[in-house]
C-alpha positions as CSV (number, residue, x, y, z in Angstrom):
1,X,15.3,3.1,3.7
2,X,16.2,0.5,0.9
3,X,19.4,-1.0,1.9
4,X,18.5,-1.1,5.8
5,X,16.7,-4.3,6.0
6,X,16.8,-7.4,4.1
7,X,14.0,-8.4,1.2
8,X,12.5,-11.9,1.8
9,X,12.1,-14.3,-1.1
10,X,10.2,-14.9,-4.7
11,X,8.5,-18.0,-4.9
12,X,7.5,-19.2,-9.1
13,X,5.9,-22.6,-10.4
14,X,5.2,-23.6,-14.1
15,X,2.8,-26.2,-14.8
16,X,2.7,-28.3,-18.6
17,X,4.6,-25.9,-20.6
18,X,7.6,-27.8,-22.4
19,X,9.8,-24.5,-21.4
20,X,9.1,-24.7,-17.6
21,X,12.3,-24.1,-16.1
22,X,12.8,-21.4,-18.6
23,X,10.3,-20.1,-18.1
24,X,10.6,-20.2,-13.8
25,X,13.7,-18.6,-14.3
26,X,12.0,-15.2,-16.3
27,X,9.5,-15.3,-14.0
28,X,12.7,-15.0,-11.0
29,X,14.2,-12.2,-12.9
30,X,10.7,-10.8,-12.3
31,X,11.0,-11.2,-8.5
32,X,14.7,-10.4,-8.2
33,X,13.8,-7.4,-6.0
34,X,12.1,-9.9,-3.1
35,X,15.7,-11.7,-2.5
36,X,19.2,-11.5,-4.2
37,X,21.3,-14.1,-2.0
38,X,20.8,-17.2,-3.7
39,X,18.5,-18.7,-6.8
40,X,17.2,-22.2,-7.7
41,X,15.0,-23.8,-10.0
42,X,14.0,-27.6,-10.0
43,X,12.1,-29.2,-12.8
44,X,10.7,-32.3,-13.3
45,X,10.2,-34.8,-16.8
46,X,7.6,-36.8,-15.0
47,X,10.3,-39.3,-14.1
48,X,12.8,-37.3,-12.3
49,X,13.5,-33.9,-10.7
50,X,16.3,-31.9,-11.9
51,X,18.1,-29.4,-9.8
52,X,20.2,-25.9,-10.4
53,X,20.7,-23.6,-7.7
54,X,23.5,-21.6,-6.1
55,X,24.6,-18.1,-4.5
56,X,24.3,-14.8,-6.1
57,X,21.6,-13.6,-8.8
58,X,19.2,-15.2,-11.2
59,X,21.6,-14.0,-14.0
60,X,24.7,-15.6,-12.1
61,X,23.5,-18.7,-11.0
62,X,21.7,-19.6,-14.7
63,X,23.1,-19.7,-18.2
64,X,21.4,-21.1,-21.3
65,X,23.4,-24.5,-20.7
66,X,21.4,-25.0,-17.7
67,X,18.4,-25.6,-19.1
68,X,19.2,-28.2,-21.3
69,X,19.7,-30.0,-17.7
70,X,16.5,-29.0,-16.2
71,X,14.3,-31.3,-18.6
72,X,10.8,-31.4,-18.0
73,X,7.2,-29.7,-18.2
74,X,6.8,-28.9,-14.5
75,X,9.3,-26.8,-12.5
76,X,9.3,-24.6,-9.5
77,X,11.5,-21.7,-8.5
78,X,13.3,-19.6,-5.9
79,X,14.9,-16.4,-4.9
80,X,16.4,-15.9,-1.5
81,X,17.4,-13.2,0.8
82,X,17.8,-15.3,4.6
83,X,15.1,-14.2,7.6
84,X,16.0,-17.8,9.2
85,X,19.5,-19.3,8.6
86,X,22.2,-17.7,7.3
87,X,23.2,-17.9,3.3
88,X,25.2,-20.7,3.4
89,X,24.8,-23.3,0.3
90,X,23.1,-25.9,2.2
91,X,20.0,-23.0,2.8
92,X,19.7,-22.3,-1.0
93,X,16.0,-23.4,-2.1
94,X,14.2,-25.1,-3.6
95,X,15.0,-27.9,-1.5
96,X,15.0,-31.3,-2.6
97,X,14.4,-34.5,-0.6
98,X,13.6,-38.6,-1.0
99,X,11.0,-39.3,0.6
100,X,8.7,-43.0,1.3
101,X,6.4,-41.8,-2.4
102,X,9.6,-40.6,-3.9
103,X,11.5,-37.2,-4.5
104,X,10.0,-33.9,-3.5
105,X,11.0,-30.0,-4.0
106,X,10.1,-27.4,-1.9
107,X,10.4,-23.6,-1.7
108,X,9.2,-21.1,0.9
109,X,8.6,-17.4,1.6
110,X,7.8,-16.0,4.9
111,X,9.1,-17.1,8.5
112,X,7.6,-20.1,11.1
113,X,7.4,-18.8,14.9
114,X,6.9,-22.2,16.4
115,X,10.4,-23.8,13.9
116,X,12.8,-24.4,16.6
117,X,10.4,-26.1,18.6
118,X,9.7,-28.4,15.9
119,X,12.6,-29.2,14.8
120,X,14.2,-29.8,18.7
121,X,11.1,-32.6,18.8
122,X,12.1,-34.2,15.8
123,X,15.8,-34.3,16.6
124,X,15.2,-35.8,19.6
125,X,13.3,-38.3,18.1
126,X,16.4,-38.5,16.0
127,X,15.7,-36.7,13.0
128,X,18.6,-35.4,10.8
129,X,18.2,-31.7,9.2
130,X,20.7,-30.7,6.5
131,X,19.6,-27.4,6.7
132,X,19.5,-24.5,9.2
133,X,16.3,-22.6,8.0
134,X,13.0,-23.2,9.6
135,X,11.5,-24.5,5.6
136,X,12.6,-28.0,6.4
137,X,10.5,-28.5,9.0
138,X,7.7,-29.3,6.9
139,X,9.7,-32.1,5.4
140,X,10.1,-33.6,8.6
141,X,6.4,-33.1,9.3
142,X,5.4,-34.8,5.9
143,X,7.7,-37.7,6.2
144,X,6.2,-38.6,10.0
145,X,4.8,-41.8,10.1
146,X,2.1,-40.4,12.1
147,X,1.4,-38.4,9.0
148,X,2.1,-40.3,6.2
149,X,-1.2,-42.1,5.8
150,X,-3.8,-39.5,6.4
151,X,-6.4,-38.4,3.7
152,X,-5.1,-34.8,4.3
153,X,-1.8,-35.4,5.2
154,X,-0.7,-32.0,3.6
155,X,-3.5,-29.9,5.7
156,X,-2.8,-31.7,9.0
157,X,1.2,-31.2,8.9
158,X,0.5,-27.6,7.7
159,X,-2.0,-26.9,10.5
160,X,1.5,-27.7,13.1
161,X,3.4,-24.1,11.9
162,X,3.0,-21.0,13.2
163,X,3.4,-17.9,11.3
164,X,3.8,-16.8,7.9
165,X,4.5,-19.2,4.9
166,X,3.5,-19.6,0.9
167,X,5.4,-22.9,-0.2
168,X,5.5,-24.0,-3.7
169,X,5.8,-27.9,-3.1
170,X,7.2,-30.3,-6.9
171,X,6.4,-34.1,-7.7
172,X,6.6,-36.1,-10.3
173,X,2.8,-35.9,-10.5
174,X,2.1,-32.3,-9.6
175,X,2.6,-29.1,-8.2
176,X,1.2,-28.2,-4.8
177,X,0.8,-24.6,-4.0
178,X,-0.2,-23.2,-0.2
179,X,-0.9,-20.2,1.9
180,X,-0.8,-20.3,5.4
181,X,-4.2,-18.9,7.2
182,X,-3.6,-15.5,8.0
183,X,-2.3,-14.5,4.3
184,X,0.7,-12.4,5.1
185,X,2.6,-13.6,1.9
186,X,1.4,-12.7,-1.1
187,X,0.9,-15.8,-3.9
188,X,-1.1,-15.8,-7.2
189,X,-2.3,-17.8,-9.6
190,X,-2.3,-17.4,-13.5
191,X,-2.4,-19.1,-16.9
192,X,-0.5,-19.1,-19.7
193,X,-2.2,-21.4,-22.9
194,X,-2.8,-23.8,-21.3
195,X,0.2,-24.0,-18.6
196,X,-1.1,-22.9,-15.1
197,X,1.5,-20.7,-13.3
198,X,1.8,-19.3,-9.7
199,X,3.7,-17.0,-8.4
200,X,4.7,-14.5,-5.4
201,X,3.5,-11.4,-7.1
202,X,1.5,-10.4,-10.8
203,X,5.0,-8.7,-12.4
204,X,6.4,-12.4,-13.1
205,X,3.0,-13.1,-14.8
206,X,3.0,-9.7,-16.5
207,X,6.8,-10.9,-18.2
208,X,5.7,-14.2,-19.4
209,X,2.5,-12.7,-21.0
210,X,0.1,-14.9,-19.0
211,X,-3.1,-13.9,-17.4
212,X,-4.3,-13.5,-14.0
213,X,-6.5,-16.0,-12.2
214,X,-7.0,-15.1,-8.9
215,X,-4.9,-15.4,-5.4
216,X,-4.4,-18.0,-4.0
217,X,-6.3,-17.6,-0.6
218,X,-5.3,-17.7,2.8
219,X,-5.9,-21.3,4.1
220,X,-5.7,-22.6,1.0
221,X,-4.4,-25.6,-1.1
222,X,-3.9,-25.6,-4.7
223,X,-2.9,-28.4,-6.6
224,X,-2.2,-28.5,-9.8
225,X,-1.7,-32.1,-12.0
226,X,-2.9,-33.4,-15.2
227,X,-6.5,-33.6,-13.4
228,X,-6.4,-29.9,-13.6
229,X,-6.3,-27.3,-10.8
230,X,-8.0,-28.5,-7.6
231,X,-8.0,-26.7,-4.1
232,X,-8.8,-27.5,-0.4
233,X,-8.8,-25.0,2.0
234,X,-7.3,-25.8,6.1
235,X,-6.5,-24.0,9.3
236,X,-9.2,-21.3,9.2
237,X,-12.1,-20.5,11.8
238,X,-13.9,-17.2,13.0
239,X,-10.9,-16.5,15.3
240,X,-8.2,-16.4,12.3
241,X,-7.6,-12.7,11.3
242,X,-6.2,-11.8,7.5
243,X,-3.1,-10.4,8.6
244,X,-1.8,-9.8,4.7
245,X,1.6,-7.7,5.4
246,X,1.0,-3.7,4.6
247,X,4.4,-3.7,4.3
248,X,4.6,-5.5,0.6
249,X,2.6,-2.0,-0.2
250,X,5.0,-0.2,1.3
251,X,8.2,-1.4,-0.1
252,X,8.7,-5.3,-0.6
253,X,6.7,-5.7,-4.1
254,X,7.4,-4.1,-7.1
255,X,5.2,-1.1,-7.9
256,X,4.1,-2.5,-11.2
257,X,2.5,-5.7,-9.2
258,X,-0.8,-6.2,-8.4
259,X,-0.6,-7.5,-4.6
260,X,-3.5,-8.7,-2.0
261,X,-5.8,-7.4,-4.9
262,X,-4.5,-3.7,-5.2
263,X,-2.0,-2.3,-7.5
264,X,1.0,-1.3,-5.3
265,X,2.0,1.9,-7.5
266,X,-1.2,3.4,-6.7
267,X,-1.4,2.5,-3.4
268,X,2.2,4.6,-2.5
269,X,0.7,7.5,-4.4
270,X,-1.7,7.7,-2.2
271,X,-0.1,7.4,0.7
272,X,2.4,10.2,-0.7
273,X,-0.7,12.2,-1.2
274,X,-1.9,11.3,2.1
275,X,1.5,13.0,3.5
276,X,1.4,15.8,1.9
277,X,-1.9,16.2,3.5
278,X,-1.3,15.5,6.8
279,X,2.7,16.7,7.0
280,X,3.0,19.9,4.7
281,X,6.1,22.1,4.7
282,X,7.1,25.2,2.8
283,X,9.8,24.1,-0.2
284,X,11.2,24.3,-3.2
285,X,11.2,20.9,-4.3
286,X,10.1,17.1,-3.9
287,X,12.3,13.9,-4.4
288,X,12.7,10.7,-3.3
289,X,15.0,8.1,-2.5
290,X,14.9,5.5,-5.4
291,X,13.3,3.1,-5.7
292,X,11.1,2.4,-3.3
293,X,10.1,6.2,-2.8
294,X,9.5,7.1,-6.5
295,X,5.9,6.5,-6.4
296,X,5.0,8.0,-2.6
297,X,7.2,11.3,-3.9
298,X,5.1,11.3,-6.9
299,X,1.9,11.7,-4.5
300,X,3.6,14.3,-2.1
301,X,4.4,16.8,-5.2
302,X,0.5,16.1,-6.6
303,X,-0.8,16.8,-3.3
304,X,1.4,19.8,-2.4
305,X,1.6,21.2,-5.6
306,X,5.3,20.7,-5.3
307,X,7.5,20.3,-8.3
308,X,8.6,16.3,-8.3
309,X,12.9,16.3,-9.6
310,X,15.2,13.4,-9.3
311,X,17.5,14.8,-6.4
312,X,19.2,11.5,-6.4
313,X,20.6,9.0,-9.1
314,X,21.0,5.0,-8.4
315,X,24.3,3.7,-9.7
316,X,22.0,0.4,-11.1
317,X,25.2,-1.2,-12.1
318,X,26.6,-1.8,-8.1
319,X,24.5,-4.7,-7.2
320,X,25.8,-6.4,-4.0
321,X,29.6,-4.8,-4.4
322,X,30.8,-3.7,-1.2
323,X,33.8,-1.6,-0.7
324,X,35.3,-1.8,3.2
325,X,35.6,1.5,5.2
326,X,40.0,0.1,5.5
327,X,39.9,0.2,1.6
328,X,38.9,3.7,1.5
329,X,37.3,5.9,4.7
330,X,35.6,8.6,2.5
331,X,33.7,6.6,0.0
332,X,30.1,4.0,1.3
333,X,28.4,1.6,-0.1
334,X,25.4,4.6,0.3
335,X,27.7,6.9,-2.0
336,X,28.3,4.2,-4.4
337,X,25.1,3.5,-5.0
338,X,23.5,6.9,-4.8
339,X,24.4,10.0,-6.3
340,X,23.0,13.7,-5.4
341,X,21.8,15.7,-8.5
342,X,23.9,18.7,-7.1
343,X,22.1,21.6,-9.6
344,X,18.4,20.5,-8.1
345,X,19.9,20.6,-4.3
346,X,22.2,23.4,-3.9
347,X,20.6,25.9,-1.8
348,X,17.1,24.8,-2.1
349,X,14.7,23.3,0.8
350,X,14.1,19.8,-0.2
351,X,11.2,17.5,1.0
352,X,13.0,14.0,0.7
353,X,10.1,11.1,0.5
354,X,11.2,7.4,1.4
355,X,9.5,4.8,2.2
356,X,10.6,3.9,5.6
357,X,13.1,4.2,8.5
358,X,15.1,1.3,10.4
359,X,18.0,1.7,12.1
360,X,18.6,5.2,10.3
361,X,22.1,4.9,9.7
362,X,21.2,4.5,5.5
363,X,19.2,7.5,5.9
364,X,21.2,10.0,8.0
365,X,24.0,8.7,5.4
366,X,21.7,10.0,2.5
367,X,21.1,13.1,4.1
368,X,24.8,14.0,4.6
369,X,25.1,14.3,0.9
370,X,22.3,16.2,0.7
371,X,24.3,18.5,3.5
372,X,27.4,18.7,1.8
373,X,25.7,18.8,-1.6
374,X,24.0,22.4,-0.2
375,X,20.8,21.8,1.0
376,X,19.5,24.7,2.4
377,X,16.7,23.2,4.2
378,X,15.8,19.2,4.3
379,X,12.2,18.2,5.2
380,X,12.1,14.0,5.3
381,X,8.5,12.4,5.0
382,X,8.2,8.8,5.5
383,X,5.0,6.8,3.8
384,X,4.4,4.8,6.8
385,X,4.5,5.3,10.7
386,X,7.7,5.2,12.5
387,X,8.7,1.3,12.6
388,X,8.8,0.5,16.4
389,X,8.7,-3.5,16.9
390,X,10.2,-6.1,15.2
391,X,8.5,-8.6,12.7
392,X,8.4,-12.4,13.4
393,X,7.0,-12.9,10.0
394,X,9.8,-12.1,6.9
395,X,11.1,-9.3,7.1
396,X,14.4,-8.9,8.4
397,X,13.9,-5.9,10.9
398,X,16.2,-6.2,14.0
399,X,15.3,-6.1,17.4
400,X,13.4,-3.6,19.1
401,X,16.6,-2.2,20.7
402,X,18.4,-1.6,17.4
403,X,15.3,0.2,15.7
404,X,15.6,4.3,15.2
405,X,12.0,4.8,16.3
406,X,12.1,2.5,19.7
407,X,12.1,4.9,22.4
408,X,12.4,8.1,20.4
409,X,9.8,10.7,19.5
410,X,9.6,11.7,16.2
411,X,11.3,14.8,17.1
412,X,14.3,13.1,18.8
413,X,14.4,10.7,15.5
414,X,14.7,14.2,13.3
415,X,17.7,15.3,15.6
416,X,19.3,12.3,14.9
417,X,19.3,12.5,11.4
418,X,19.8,15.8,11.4
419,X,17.1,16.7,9.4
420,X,14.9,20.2,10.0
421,X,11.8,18.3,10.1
422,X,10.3,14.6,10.1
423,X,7.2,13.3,9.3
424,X,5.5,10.3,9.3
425,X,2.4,8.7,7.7
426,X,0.0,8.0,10.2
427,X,-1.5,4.6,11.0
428,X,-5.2,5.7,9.3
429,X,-3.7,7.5,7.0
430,X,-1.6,4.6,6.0
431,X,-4.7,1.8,5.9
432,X,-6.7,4.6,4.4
433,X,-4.7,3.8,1.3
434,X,-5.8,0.2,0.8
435,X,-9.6,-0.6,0.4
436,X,-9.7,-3.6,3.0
437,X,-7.8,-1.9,6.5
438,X,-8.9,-4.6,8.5
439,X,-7.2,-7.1,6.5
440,X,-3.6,-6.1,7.3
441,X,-1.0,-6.7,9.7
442,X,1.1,-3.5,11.4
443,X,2.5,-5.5,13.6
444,X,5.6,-3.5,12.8
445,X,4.2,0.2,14.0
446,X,1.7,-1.5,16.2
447,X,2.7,-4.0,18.4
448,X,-0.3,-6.1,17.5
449,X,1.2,-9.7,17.0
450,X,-2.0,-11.7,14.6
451,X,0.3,-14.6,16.1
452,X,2.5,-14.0,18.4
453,X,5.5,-16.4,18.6
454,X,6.5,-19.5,20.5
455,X,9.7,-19.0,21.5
456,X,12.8,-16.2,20.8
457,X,12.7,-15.3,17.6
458,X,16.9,-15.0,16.1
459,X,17.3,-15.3,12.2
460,X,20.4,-17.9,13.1
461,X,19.0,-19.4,16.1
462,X,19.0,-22.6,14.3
463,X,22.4,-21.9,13.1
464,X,25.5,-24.2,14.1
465,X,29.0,-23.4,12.4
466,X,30.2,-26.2,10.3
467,X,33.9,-26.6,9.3
């Protein structure tokens, strides 16, 4: 599946180390994998906030010099890949505003369902956004005048969105961190000495050497300032459901994270032992597609007794290179970045373990190779069910219409691969892999919508073309 829909984004905040933004900006190499269109870190000296940001990777937007200009003990970052607003440079976060009690930085992951309403209301009150992505809608909301003055200003203009959020939010006097009530982001705290550091998943801790707190709960507040770490929670009642996003387990976070309390490695080795179980098939071999498969194909060959090979190899060097079919007709971007390991194909039958299928066109490319490297037999097993609905909350899965499993039976899907057999993980056997079923949304195999949105969901429906 990896390459067939679009990661979301890495969120990072460093509090009272005299390294922050350096420090942010490990942390984003960390979380590279959760968006790769844009990076930006802000920092602030307790007088000022300091910007860098700009298109492309952590390692092309940042060089030593940089830092020199991003002074300061306090700083929050930002990795992008767009699910609202295209990738244009106005869109790159963290953004940074004046407001009435002075500048402000903010960064987001997840996606608002009730955004363009918001923002029509404001701009016909005469509002002005710069922007075209539904995370400056909680500017607008914290510079209302009917807002301004509240004692929980931050926890009223919250409780106005819709949908999925973490936002890391920078001062001069503090950093605020805050999940929205269902949880469907992951966002967690840690320390380092005595710096306090959140961030979208454990790995960015892990990097910097600093220890894990806790997570930062749904319908929470945390803000941390020179008074220490203090937290408020907002927006919760005994109709809120957790809805934390099964898919971060299933391909968003890296394995080596911890995520919604459960290490995601072991969680997709279970689920690949869960396959095995309920999907076996005669072979001679187990792979997967790298890397989101590695750890589900480990957990098919332990629970088959299958012998576990590399029958693929990623190019790691390609990053976002694209070469266009008019430059040359017989060579993809799936070619270029995957290779078939020809002496553990050629006349074998393969089971092929991935984590997912979209639109398919990725995978029935990867299987082709296998075809003309000389598969005898190919037998595809997918660690979750077939992906029928769209998601309204980060992910950038099309519309229904454009989905391979939408109208197809899981037979019909195998034809058009063109595979000799398909199988898919199936719903319990997916939430049988995390200890807490009942705290995750599936919106995506389900249909069940924990919030279902306000108006027509289009990741450039806020969008208007500037010359």
């Amino acid at each position: 599946m990896s390459g067939e829909i679009g990661e979301h984004c890495g969120l990072m905040g460093v509090w009272g180390n005299d390294s922050a933004a350096y420090e942010v900006y490990l942390g984003l190499y960390s979380l590279q994998h959760r968006g790769q269109e844009s990076a930006g870190i802000v920092s602030s000296d307790g007088r000022t906030l300091q910007s860098r940001k700009g298109p492309g990777l952590v390692s092309d937007v940042f060089h030593m010099d940089d830092f020199k200009r991003l002074p300061g003990n306090h700083a929050i970052g930002h990795v992008r890949y767009s699910t609202t607003g295209s990738g244009r440079i106005q869109n790159i976060q963290p953004l940074v505003v004046e407001e009435i009690e002075g500048l402000l930085a903010v960064a987001h992951n997840g996606n608002l369902v009730n955004a363009r309403t918001l923002r029509k209301q404001y701009q016909d009150k005469g509002a002005i956004f710069e922007t075209s992505t539904d995370s400056e809608t909680i500017v607008h909301l914290l510079a209302d005048p009917q807002h301004r003055n509240l004692p929980d200003r931050l926890a009223h203009c919250l409780g106005h969105l819709r949908g999925a959020y973490c936002f890391l939010f920078l001062t001069n006097e503090m950093i605020v961190a805050a999940r929205d009530p269902n949880g469907f982001r992951p966002l967690c705290i840690g320390r380092l000495g005595n710096s306090t550091i959140v961030a979208s998943e454990t790995c960015a801790l892990d990097l910097l050497k600093a220890e894990y707190v806790r997570d930062v709960l749904p319908g929470e507040i945390v803000t941390v300032s020179d008074r220490g770490v203090e937290t408020a929670s907002f927006g919760r009642d005994c109709r809120t459901r957790t809805s934390q996003c099964i898919f971060e387990h299933v391909y968003f976070a890296r394995p080596d994270s911890n995520v919604f309390g459960e290490n995601v490695h072991k969680v997709r080795v279970t689920l690949g032992e869960r396959l095995a179980a309920e999907h076996p098939v005669d072979a001679d071999v187990v792979f997967a597609v790298p890397d989101s498969g590695l750890s589900a194909a480990m957990g098919y060959s332990r629970g088959s007794g299958l012998p576990l090979d590399l029958g693929f190899i990623r190019n790691h060097y390609v990053g976002r290179t694209f070469i266009m079919p008019a430059q040359d007709d017989r060579r993809s971007s799936v070619e270029i970045k995957l290779n078939v390991v020809r002496n553990v194909v050629e006349g074998k039958r393969v089971v092929v373990v991935d984590d997912s299928i979209i639109r398919g066109t990725t995978s029935k490319s990867r299987l082709d190779q296998l075809r003309r490297a000389g598969a005898r037999e190919i037998h595809m097993r997918i660690s979750c069910p077939p992906t029928r609905h769209p998601c309204f909350y980060g992910i950038d899965f099309p519309e229904a219409s454009k989905l391979a499993a939408t109208g197809r039976t899981v037979a019909e899907v195998a034809r058009l691969l063109g595979v000799d057999s398909l199988g898919y993980v199936s719903m319990e056997g997916l939430l049988s892999a995390v200890s807490d079923p009942g705290a995750f949304c599936t919106a995506c195999f389900s249909g069940d919508y924990p919030v279902l949105p306000e108006e027509e969901m289009d990741k450039l429906s806020m969008e208007r073309k500037i010359c």
